[in-house]
C-alpha positions as CSV (number, residue, x, y, z in Angstrom):
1,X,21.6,101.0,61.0
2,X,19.8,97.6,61.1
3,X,17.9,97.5,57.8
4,X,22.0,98.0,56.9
5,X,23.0,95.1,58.6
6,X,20.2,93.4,57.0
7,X,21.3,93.7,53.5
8,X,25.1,93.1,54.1
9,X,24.3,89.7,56.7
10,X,25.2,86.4,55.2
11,X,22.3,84.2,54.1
12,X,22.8,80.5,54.3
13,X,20.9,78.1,51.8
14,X,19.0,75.3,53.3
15,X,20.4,72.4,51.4
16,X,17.4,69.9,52.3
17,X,14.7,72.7,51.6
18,X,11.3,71.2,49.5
19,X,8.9,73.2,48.2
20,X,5.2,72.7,49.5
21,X,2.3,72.8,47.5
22,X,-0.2,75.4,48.8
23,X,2.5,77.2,50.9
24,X,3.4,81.0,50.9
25,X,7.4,82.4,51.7
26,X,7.4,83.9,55.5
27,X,9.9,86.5,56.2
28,X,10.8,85.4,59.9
29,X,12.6,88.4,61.6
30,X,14.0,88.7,65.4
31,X,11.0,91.2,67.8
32,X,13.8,92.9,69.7
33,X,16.1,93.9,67.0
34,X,14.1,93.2,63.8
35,X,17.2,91.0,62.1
36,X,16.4,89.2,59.3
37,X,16.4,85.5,61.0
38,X,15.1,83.2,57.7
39,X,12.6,82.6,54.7
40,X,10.3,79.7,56.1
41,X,7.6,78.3,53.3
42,X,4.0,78.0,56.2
43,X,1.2,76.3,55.0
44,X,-2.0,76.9,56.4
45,X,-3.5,80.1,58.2
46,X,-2.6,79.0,61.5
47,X,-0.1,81.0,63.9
48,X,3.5,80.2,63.7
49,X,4.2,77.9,66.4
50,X,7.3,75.4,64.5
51,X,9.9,76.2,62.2
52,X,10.1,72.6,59.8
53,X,13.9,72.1,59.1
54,X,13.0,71.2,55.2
55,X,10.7,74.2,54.8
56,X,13.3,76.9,55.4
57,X,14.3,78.3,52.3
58,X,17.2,80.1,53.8
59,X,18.8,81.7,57.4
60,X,21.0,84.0,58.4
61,X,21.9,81.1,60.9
62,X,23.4,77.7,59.0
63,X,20.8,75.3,59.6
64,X,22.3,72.6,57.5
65,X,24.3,71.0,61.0
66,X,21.1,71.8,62.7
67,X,22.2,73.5,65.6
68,X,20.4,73.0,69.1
69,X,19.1,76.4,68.8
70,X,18.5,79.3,67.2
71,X,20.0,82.8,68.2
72,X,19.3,86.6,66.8
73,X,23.2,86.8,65.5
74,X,22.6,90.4,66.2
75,X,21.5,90.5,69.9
76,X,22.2,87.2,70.9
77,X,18.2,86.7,71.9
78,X,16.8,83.1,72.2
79,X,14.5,82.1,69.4
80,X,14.0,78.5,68.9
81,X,14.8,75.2,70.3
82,X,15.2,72.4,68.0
83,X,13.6,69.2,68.7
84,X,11.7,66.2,66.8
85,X,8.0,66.4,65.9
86,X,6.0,63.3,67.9
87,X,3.5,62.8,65.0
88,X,6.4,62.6,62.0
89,X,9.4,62.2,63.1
90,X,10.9,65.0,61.2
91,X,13.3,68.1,63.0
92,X,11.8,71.4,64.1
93,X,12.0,74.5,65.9
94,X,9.8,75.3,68.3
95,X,9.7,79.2,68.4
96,X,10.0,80.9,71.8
97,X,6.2,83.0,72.0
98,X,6.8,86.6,71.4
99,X,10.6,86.4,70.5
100,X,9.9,86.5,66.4
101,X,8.0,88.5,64.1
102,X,6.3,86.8,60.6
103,X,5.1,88.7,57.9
104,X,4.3,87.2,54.5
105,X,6.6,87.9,51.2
């Protein structure tokens, strides 16, 4: 019933998305429920920590009035908080550990 839900969910566009040279497409899902949460573009090797606000490609959630947080719109679980990023400036999420699953597209 989930993988159902999946494919009939709403998936909202990121407006300011960019691509990133060097990046690869992340299919971010929720761990409890496994709902399709967003398309995030990660460069690097390195766990995902942050969620960039320009990298997502799209979300089942509407980033685009970037909301104070993210929630599963299935179970309701916390996933992210959204704050700024000390060294740049720009808007994250910073994911809750455990709470999301990544696997690469």
């Amino acid at each position: 019933m989930v993988l159902v839900y999946n494919l009939l969910m709403k998936m909202y566009s990121n407006p300011s998305a960019r691509k990133v040279r060097g990046s690869h497409v992340l299919r971010v899902s929720c761990a409890h429920c496994g709902c399709l949460i967003a398309h995030y573009r990660k460069v690097g090797r390195s766990n995902l920590v942050k969620l960039y606000l320009a990298r997502i490609v799209d979300s089942s959630v509407d980033v685009s009035d970037a909301p104070g947080a993210l929630e599963c719109p299935q179970c309701g679980v916390r996933l992210a908080t959204r704050y700024v990023v000390r060294s740049d400036g720009e808007l994250a999420y910073r994911l809750v550990p455990g709470e999301v699953r990544s696997r690469r597209v």
